[in-house]
PyMOL Python script that loads the backbone (N, CA, C, O; Angstrom):
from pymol import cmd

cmd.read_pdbstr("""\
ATOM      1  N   UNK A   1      56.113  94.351 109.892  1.00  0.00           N
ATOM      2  CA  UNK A   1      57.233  94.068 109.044  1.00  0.00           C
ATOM      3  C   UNK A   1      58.445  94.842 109.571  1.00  0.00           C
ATOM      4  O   UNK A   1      58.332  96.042 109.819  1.00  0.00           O
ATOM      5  N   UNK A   2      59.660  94.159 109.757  1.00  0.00           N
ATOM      6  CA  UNK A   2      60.582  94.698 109.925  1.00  0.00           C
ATOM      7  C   UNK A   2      62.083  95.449 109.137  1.00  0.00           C
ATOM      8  O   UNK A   2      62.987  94.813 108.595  1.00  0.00           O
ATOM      9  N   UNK A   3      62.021  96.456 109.235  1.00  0.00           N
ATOM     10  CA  UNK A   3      62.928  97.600 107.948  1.00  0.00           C
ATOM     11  C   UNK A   3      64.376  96.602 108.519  1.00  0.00           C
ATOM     12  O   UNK A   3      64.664  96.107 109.609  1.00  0.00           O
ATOM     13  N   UNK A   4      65.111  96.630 107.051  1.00  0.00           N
ATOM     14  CA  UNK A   4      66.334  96.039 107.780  1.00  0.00           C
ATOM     15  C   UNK A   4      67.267  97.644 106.882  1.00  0.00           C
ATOM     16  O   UNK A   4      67.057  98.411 105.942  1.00  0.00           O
ATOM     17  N   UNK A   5      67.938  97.489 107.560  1.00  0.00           N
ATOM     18  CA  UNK A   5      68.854  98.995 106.882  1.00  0.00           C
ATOM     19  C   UNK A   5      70.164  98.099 106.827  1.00  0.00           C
ATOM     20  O   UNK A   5      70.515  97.103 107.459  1.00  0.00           O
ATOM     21  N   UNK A   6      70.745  98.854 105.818  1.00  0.00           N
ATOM     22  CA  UNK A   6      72.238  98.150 105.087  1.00  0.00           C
ATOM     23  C   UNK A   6      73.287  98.887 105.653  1.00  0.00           C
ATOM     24  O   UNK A   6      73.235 100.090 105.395  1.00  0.00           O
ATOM     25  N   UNK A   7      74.072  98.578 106.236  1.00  0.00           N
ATOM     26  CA  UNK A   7      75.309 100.116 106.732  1.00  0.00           C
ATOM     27  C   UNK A   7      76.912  99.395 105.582  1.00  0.00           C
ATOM     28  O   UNK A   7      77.395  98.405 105.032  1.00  0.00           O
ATOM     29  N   UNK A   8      76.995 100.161 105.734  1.00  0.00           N
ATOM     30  CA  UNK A   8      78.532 100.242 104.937  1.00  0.00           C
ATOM     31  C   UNK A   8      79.426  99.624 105.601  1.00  0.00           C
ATOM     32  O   UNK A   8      79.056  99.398 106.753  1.00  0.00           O
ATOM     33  N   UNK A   9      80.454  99.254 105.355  1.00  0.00           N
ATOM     34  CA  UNK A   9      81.513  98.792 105.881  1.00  0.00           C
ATOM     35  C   UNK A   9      82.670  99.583 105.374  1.00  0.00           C
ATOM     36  O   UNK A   9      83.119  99.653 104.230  1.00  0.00           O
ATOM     37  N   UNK A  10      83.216 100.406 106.934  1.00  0.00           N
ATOM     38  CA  UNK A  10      84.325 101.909 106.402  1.00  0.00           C
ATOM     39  C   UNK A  10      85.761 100.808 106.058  1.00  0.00           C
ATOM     40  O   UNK A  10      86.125  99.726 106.519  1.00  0.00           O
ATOM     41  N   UNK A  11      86.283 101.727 105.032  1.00  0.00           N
ATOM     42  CA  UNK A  11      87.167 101.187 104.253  1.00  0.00           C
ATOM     43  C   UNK A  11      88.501 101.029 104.832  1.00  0.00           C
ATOM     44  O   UNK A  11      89.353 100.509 104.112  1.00  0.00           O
ATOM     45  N   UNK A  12      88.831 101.402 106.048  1.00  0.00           N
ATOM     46  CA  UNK A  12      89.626 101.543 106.891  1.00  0.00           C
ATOM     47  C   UNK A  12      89.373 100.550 107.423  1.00  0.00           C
ATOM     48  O   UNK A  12      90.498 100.077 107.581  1.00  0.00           O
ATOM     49  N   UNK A  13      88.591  99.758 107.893  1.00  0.00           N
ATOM     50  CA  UNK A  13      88.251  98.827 108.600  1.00  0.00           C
ATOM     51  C   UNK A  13      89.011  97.388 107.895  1.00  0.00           C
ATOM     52  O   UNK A  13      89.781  96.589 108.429  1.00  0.00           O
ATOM     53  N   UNK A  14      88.549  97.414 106.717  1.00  0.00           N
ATOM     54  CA  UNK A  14      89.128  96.504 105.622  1.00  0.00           C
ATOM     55  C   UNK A  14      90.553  96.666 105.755  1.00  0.00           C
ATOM     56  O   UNK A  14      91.301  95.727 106.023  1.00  0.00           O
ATOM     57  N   UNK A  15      91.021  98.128 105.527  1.00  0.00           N
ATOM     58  CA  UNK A  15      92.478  98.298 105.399  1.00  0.00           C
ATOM     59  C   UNK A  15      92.883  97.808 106.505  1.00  0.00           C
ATOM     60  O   UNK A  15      94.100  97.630 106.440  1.00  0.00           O
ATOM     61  N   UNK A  16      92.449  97.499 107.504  1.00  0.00           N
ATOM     62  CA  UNK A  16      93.436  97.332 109.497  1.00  0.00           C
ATOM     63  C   UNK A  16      92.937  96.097 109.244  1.00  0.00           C
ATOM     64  O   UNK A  16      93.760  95.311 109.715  1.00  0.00           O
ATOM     65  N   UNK A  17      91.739  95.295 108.597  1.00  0.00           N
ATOM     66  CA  UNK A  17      91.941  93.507 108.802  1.00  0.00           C
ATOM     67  C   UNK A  17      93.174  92.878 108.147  1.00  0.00           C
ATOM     68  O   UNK A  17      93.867  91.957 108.581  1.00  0.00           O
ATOM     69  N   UNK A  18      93.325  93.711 106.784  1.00  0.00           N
ATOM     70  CA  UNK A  18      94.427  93.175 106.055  1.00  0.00           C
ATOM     71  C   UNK A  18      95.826  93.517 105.957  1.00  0.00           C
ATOM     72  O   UNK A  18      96.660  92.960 105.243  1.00  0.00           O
ATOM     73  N   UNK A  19      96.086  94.961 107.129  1.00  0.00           N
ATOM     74  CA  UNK A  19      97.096  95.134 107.793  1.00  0.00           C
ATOM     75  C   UNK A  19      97.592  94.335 109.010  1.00  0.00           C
ATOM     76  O   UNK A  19      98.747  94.195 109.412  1.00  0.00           O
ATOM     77  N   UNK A  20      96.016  93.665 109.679  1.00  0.00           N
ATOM     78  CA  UNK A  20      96.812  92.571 111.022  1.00  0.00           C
ATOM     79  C   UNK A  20      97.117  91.126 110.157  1.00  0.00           C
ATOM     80  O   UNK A  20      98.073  90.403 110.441  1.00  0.00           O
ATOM     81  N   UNK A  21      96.415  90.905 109.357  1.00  0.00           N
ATOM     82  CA  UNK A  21      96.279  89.547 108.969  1.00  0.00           C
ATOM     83  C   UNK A  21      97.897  89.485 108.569  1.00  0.00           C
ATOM     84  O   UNK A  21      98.562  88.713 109.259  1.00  0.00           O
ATOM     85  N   UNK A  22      98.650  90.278 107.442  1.00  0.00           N
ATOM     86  CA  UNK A  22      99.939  90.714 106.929  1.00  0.00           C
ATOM     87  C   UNK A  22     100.677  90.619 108.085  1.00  0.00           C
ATOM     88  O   UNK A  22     101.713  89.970 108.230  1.00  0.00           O
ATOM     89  N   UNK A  23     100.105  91.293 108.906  1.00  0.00           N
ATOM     90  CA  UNK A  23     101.503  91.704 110.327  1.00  0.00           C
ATOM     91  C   UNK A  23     101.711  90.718 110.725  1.00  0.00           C
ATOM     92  O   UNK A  23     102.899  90.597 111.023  1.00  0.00           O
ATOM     93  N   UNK A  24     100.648  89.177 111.050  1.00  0.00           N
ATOM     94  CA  UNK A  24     100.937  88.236 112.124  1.00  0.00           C
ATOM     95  C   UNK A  24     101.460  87.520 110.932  1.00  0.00           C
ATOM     96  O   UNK A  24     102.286  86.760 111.439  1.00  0.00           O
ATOM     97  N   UNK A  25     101.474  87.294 109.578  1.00  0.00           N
ATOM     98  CA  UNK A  25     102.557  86.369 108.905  1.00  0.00           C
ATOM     99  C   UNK A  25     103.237  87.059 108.832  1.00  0.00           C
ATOM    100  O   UNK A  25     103.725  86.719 109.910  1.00  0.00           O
ATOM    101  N   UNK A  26     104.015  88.064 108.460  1.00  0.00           N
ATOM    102  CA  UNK A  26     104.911  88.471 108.428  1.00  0.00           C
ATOM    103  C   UNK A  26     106.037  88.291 109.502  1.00  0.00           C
ATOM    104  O   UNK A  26     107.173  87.824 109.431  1.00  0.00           O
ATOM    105  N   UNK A  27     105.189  88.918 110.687  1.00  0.00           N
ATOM    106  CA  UNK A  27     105.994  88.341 112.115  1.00  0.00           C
ATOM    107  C   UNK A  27     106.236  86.830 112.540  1.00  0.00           C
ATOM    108  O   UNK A  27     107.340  86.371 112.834  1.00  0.00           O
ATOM    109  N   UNK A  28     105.140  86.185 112.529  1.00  0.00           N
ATOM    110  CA  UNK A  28     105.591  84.513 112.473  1.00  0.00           C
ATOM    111  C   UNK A  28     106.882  83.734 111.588  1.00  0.00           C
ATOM    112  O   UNK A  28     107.493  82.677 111.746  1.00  0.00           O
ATOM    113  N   UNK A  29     106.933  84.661 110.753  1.00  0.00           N
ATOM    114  CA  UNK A  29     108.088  84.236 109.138  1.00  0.00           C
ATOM    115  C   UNK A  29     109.054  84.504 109.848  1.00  0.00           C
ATOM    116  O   UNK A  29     109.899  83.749 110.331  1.00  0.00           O
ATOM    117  N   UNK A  30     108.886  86.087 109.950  1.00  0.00           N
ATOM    118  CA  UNK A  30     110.192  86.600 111.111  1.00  0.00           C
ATOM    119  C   UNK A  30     110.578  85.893 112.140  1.00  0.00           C
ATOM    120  O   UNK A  30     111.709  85.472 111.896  1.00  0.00           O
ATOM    121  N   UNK A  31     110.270  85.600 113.011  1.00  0.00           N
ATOM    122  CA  UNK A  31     110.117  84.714 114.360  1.00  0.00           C
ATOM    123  C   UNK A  31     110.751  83.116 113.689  1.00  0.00           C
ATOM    124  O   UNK A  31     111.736  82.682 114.285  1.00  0.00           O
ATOM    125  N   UNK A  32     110.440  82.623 112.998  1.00  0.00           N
ATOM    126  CA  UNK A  32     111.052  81.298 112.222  1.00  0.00           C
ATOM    127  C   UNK A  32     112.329  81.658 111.674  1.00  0.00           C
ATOM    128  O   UNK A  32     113.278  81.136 112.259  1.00  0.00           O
ATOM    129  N   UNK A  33     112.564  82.286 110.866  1.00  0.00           N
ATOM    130  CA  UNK A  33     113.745  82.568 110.444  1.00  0.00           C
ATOM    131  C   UNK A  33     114.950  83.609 111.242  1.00  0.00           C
ATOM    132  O   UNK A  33     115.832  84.291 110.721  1.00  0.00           O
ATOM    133  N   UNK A  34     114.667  83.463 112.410  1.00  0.00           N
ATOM    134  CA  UNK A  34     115.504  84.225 113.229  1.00  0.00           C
ATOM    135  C   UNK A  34     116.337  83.686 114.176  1.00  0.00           C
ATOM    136  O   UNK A  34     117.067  84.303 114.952  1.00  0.00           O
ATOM    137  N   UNK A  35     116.169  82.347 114.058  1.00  0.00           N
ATOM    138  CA  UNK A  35     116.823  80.994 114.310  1.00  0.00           C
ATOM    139  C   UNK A  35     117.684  80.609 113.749  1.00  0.00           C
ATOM    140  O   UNK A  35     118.720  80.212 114.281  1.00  0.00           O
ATOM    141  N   UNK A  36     117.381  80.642 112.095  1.00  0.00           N
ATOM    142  CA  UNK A  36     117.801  79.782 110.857  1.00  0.00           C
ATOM    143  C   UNK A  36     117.710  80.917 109.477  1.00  0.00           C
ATOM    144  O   UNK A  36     117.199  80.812 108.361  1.00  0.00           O
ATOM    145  N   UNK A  37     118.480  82.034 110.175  1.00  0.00           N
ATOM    146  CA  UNK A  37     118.908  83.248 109.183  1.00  0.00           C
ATOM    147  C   UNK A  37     119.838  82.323 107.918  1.00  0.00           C
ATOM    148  O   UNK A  37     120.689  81.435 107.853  1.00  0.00           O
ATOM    149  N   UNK A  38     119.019  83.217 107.017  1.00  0.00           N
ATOM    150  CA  UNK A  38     120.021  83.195 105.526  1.00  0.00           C
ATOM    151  C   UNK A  38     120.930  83.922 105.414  1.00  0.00           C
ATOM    152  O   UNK A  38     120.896  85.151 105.467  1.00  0.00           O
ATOM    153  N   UNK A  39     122.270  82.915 105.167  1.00  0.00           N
ATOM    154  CA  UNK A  39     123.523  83.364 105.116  1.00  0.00           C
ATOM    155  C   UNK A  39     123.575  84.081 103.935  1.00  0.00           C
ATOM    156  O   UNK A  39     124.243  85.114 103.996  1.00  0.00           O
ATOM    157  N   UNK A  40     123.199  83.891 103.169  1.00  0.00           N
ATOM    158  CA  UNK A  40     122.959  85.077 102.080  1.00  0.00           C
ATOM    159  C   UNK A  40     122.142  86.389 101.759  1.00  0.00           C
ATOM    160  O   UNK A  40     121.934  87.074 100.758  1.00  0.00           O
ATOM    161  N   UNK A  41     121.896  86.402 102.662  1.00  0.00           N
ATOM    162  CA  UNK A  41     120.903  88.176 102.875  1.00  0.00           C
ATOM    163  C   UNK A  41     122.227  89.234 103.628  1.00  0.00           C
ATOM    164  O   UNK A  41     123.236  88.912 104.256  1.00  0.00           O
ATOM    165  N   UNK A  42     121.754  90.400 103.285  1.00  0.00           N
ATOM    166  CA  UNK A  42     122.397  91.677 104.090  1.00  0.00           C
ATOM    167  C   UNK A  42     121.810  92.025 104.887  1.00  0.00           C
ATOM    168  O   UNK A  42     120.654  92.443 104.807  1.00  0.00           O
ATOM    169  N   UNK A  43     122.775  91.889 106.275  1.00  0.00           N
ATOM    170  CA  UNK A  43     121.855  92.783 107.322  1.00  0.00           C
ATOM    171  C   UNK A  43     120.774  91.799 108.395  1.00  0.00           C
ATOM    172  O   UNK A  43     119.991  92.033 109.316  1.00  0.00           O
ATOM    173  N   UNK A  44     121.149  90.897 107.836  1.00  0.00           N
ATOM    174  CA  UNK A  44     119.697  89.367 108.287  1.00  0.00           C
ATOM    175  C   UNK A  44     120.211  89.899 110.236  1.00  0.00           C
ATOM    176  O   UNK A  44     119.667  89.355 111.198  1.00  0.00           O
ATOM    177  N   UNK A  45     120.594  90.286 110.291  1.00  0.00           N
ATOM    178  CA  UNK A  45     121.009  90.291 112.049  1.00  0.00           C
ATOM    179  C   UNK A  45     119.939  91.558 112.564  1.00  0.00           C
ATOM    180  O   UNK A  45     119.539  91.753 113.711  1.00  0.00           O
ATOM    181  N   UNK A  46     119.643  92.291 111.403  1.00  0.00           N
ATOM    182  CA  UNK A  46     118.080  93.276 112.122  1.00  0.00           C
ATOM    183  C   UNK A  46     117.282  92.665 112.702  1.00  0.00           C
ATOM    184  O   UNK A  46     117.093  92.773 113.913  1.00  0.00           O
ATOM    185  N   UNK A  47     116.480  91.683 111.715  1.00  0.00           N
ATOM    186  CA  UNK A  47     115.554  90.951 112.140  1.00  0.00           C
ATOM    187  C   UNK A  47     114.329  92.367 111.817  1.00  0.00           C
ATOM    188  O   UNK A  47     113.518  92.881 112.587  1.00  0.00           O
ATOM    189  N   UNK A  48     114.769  92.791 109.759  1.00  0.00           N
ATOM    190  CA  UNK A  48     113.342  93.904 109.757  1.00  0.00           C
ATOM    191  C   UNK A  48     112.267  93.173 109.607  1.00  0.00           C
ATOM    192  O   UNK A  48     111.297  93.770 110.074  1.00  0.00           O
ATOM    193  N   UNK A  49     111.900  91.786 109.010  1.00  0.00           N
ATOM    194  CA  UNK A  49     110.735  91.186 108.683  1.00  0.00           C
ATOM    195  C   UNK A  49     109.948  91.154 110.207  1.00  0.00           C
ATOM    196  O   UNK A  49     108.783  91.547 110.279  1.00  0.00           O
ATOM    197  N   UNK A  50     110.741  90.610 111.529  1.00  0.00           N
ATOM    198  CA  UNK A  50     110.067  91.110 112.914  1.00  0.00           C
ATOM    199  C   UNK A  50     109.681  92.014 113.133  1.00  0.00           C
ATOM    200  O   UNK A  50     108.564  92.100 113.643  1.00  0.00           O
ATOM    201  N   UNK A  51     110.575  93.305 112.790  1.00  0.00           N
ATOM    202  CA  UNK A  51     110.138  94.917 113.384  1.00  0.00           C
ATOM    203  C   UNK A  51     109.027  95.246 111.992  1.00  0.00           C
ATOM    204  O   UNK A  51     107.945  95.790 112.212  1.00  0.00           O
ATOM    205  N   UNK A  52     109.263  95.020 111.190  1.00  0.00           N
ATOM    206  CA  UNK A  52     107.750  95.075 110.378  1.00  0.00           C
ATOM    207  C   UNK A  52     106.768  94.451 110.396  1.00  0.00           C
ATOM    208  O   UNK A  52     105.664  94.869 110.049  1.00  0.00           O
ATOM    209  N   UNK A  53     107.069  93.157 110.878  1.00  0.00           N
ATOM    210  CA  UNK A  53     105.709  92.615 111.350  1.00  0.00           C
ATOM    211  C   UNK A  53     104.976  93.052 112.462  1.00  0.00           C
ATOM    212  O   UNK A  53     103.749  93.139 112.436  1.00  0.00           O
ATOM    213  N   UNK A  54     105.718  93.353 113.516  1.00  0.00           N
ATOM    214  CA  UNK A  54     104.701  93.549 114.288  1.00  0.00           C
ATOM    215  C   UNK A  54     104.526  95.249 114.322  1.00  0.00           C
ATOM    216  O   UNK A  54     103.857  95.556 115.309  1.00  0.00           O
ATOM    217  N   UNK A  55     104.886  96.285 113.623  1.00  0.00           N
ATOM    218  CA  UNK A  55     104.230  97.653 112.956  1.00  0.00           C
ATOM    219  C   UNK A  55     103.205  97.577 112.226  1.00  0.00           C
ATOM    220  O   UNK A  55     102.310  98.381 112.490  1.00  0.00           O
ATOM    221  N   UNK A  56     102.995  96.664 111.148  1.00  0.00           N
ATOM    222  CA  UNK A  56     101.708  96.647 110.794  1.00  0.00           C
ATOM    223  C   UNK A  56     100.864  95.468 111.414  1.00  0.00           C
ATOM    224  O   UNK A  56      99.697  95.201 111.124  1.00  0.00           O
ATOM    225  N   UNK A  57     101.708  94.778 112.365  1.00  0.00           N
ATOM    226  CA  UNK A  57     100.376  94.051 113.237  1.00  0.00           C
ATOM    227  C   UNK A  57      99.648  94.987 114.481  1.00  0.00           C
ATOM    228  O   UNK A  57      98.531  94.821 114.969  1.00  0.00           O
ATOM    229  N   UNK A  58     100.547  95.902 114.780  1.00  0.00           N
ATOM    230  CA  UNK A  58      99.784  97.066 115.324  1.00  0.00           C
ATOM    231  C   UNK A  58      99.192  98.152 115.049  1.00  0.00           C
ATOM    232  O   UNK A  58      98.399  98.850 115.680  1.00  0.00           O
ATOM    233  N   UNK A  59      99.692  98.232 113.957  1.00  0.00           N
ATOM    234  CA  UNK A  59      98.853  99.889 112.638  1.00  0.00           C
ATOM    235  C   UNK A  59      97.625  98.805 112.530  1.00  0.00           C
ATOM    236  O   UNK A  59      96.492  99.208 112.792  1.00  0.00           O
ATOM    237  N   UNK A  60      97.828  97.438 112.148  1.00  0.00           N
ATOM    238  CA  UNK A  60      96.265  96.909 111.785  1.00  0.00           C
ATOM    239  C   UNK A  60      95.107  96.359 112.677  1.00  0.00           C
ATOM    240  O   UNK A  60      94.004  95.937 112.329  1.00  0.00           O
ATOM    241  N   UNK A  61      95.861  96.520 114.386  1.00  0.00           N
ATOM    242  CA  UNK A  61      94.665  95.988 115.518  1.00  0.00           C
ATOM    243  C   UNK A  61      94.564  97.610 115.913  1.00  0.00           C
ATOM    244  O   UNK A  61      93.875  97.880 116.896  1.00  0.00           O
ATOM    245  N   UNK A  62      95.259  98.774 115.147  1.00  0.00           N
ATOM    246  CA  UNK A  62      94.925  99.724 115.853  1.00  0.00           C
ATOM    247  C   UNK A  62      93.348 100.652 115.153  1.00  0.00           C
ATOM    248  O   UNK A  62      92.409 101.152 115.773  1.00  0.00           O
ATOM    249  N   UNK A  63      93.681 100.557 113.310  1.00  0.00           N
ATOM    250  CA  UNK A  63      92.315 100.607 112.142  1.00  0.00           C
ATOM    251  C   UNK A  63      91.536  99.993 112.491  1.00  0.00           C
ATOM    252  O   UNK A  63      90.475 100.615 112.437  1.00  0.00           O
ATOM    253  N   UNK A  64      91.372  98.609 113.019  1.00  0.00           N
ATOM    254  CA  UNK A  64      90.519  97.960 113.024  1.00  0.00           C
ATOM    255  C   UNK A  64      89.837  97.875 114.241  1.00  0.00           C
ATOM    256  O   UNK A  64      88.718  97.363 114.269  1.00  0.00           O
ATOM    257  N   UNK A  65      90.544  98.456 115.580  1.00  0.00           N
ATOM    258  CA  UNK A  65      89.504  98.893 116.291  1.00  0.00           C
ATOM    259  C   UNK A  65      88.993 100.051 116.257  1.00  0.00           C
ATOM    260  O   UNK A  65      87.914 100.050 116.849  1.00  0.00           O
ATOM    261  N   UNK A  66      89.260 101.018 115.849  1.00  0.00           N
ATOM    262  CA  UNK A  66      89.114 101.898 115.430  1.00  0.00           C
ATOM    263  C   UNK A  66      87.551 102.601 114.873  1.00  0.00           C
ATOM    264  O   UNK A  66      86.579 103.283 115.199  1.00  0.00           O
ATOM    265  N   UNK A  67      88.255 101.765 113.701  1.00  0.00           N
ATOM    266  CA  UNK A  67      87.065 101.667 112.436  1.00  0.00           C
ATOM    267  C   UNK A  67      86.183 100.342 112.668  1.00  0.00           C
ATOM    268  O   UNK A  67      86.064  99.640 111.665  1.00  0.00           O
ATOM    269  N   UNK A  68      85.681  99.989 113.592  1.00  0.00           N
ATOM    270  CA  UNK A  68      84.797  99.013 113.814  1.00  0.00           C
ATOM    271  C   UNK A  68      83.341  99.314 113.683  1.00  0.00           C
ATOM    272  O   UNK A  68      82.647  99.859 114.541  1.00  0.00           O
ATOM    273  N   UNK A  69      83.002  98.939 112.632  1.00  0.00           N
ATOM    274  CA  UNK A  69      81.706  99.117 112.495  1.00  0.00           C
ATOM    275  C   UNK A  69      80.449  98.934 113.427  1.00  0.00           C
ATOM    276  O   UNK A  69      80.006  97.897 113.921  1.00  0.00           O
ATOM    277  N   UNK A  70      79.941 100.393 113.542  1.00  0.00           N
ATOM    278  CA  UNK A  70      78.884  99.990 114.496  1.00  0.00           C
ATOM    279  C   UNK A  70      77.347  99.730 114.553  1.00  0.00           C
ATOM    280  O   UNK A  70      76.531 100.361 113.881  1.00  0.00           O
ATOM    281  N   UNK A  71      77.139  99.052 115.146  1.00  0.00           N
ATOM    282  CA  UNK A  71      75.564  98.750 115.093  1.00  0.00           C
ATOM    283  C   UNK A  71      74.062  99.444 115.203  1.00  0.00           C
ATOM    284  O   UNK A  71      73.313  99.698 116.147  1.00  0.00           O
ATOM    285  N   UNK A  72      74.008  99.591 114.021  1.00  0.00           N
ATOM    286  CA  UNK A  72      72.658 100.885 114.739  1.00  0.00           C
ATOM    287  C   UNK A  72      71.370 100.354 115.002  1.00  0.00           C
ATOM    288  O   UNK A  72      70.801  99.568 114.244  1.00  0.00           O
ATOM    289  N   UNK A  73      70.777 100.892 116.361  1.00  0.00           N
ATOM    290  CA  UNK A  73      69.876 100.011 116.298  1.00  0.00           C
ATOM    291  C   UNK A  73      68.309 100.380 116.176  1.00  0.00           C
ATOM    292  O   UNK A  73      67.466  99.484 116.117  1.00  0.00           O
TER     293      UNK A  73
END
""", "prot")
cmd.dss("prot")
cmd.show_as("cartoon", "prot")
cmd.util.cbc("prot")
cmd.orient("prot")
């Protein structure tokens, strides 16, 4: 009979999937609307929805390799 053992899944790991998943819409939104800026925003010439997207698209491929759960065998 074979023991199966349960491991955890570190919570950081979770936090960096749902920090990249956020980063690449966020940045794609950015990336679309940087074409076809709203004349009614302040500041729309930063382009922060880009520089925040891709900060937490890299804070979240950086947790998540990171914290990658490993296999014990």
């Amino acid at each position: 009979m074979e023991s199966q053992s349960h491991q955890m899944i570190p919570i950081w790991f979770i936090i960096g999937i749902n920090l990249l998943v956020y980063g690449v819409v966020i940045f794609i939104t950015g990336l679309v609307d940087w074409n076809h800026p709203d004349p009614n925003v302040a500041m729309t010439e930063l382009h922060a929805d880009v520089w925040w997207g891709g900060f937490m698209l890299l804070l979240g491929l950086f947790y998540s390799i990171r914290f990658i759960p490993k296999k014990n065998s």
